[in-house]
MDTraj code that builds the backbone (N, CA, C; nanometers):
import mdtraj as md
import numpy as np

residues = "UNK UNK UNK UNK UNK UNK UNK UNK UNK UNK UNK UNK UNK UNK UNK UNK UNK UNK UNK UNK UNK UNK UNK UNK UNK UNK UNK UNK UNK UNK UNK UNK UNK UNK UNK UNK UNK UNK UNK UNK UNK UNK UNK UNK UNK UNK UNK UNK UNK UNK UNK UNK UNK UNK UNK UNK UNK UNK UNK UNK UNK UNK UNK UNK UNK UNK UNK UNK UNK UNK UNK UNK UNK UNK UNK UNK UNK UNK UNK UNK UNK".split()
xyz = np.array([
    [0.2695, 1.7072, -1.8945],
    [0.1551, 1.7556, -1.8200],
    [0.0391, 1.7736, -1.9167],
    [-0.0586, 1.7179, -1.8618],
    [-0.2178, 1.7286, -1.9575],
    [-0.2822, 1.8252, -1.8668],
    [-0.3154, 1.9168, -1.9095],
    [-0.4379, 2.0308, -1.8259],
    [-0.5682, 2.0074, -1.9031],
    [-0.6975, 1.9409, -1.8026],
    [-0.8233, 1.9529, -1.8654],
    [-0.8945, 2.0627, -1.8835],
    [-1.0315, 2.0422, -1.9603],
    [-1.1390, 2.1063, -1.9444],
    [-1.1662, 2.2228, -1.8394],
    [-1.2392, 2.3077, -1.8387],
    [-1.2575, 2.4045, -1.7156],
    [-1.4309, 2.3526, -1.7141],
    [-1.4364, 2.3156, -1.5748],
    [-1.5769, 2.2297, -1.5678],
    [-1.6011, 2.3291, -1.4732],
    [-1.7695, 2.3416, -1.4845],
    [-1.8246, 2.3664, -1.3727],
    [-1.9378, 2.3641, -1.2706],
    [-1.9795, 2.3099, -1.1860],
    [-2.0844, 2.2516, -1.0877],
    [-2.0115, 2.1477, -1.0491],
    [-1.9130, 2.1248, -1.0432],
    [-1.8511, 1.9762, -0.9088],
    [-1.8769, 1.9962, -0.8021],
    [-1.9230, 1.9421, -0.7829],
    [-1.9089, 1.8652, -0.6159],
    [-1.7637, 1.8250, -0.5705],
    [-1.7417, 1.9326, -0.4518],
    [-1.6251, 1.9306, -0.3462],
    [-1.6347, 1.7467, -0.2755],
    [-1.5698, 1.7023, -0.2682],
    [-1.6034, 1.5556, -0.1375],
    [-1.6324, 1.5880, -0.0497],
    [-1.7281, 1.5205, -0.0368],
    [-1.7587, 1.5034, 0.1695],
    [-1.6505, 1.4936, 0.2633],
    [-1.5653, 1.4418, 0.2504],
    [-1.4475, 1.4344, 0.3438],
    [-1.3481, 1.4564, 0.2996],
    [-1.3317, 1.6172, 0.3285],
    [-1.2128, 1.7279, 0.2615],
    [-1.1163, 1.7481, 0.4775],
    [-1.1315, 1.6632, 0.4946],
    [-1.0939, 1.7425, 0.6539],
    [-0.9428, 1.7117, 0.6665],
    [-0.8889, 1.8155, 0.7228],
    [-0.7352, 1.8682, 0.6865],
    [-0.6574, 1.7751, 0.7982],
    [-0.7352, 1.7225, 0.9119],
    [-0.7154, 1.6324, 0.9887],
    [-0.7252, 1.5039, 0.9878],
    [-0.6346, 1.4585, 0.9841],
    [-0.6934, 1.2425, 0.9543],
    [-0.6885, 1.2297, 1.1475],
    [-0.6003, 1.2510, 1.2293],
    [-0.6268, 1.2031, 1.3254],
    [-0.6297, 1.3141, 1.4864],
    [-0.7265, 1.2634, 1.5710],
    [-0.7507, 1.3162, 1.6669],
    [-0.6635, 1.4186, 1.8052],
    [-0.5169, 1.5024, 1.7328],
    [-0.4570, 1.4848, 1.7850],
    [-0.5145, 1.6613, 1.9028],
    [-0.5836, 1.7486, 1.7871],
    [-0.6286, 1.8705, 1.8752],
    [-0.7455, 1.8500, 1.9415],
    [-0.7866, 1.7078, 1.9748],
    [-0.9194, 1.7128, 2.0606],
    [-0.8388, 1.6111, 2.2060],
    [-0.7090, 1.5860, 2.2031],
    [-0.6610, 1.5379, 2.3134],
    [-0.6285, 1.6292, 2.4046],
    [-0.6351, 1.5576, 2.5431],
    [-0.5972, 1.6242, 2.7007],
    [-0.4549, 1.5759, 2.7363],
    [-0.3809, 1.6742, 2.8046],
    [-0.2939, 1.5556, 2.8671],
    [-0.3360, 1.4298, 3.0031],
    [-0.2917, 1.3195, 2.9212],
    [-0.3456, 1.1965, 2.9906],
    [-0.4422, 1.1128, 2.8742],
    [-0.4537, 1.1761, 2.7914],
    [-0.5527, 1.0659, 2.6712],
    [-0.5352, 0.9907, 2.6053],
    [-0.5719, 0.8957, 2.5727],
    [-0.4965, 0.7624, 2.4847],
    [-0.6072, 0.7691, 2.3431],
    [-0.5649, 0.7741, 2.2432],
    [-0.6117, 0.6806, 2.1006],
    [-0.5721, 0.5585, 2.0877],
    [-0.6183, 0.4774, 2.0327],
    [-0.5545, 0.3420, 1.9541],
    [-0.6395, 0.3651, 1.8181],
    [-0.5137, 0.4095, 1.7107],
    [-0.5353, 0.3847, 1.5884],
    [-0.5041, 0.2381, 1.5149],
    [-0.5983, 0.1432, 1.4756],
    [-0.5815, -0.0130, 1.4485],
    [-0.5630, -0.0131, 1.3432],
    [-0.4690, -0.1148, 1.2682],
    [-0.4558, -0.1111, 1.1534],
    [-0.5612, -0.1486, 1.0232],
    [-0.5782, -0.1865, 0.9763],
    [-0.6850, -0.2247, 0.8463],
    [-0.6391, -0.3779, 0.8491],
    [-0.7571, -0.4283, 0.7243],
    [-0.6787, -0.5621, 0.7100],
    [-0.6230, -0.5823, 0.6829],
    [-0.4852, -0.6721, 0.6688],
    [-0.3842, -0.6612, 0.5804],
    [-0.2813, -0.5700, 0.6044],
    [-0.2848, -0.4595, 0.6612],
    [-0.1659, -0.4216, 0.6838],
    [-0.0949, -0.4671, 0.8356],
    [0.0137, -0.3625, 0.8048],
    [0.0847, -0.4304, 0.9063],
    [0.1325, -0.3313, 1.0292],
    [0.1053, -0.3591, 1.1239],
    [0.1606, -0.2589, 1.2283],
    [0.3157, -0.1507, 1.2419],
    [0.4079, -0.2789, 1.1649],
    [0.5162, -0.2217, 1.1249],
    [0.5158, -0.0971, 1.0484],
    [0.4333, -0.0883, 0.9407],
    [0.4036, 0.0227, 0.8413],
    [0.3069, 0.0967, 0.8936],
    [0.2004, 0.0823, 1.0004],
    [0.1348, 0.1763, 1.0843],
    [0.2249, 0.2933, 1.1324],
    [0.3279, 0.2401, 1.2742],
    [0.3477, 0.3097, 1.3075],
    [0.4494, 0.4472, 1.2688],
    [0.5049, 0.3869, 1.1644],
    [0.5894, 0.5025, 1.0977],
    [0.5353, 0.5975, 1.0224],
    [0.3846, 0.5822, 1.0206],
    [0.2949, 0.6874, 0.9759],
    [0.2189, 0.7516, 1.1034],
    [0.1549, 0.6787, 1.1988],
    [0.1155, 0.7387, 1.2600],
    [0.1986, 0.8239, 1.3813],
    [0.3296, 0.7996, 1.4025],
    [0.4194, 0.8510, 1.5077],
    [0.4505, 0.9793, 1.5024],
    [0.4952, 0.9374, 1.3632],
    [0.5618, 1.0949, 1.3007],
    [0.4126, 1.1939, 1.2638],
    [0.3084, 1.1812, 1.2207],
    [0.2013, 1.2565, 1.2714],
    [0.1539, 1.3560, 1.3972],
    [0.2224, 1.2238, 1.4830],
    [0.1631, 1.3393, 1.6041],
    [0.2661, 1.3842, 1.6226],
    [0.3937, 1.3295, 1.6163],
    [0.5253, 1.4214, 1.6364],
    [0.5496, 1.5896, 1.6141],
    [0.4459, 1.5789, 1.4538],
    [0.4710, 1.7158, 1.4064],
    [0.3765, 1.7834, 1.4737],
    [0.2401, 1.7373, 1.4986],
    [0.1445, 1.8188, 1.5412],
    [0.2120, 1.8444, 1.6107],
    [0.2913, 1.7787, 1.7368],
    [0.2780, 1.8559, 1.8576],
    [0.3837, 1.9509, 1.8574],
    [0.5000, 1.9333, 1.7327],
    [0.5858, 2.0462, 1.7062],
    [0.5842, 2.1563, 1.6983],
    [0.4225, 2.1938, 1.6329],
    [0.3453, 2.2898, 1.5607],
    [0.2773, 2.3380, 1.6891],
    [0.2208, 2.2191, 1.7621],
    [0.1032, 2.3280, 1.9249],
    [0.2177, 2.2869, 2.0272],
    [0.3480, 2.3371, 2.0397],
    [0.3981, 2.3144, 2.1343],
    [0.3422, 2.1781, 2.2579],
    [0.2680, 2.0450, 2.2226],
    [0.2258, 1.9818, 2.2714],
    [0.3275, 1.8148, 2.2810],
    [0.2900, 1.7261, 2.3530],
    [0.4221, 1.6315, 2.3548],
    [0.3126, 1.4841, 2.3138],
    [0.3639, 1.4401, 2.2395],
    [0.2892, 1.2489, 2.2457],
    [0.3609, 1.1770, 2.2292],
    [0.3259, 1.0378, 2.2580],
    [0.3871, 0.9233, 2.2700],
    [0.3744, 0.8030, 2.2190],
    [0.4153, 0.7229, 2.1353],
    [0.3766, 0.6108, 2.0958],
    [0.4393, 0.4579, 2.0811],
    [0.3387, 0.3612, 2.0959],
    [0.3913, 0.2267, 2.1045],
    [0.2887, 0.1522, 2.0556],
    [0.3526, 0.0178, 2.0306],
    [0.2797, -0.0549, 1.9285],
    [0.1894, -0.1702, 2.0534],
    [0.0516, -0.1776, 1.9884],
    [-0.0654, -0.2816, 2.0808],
    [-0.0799, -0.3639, 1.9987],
    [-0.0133, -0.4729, 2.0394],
    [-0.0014, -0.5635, 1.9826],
    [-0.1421, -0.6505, 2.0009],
    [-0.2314, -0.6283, 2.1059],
    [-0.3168, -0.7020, 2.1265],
    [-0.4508, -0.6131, 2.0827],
    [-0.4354, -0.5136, 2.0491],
    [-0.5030, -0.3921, 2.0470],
    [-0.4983, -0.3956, 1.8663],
    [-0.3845, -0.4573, 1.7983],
    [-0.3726, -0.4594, 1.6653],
    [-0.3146, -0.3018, 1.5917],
    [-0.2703, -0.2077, 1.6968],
    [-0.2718, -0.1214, 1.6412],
    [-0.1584, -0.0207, 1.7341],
    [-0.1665, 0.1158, 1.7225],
    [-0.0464, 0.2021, 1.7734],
    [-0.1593, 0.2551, 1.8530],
    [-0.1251, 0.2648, 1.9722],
    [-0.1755, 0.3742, 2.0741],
    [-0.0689, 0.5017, 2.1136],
    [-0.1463, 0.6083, 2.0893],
    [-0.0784, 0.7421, 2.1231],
    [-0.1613, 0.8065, 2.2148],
    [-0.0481, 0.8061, 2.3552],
    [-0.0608, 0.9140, 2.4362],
    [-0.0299, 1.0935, 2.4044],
    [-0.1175, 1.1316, 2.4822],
    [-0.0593, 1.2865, 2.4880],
    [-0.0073, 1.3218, 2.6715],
    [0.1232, 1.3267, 2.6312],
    [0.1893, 1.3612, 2.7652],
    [0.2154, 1.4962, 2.8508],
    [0.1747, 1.6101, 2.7491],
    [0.2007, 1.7248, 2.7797],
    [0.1405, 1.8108, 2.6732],
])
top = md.Topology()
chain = top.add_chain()
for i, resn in enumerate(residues, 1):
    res = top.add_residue(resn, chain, resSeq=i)
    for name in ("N", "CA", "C"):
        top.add_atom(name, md.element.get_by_symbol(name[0]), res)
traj = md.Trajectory(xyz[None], top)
């Protein structure tokens, strides 16, 4: 382990948000489609994005659902409850 310098005046990032995806601004009945980037692959999408909302909704007692859009390029998640 290397411990640096004690600096000071940094700049925090602009995009510190504890949320990557939209799951506490859903209703039941709402759809996302999160699309993949270039190059990746849907296969490796959805095993990131599933288990995401899985936990959220573990955490707000809330239910979602997901399947792969194939034409859509990406995972769409319902919120069912």
């Amino acid at each position: 382990m290397k411990i640096g310098k004690i600096e000071n005046k940094v700049e925090l990032p602009a995009v510190h948000s504890k949320h990557k995806y939209p799951w506490s601004q859903m209703e039941v009945g709402d759809s996302v489609l999160i699309q993949a980037e270039e190059g990746e692959s849907l296969y490796n999408l959805k095993p990131k994005v599933g288990p995401a909302a899985r936990y959220y909704g573990d955490k707000t007692d809330k239910k979602f659902k997901t399947l792969m859009d194939q034409e859509g390029n990406g995972v769409r998640v319902w919120r069912i409850e």
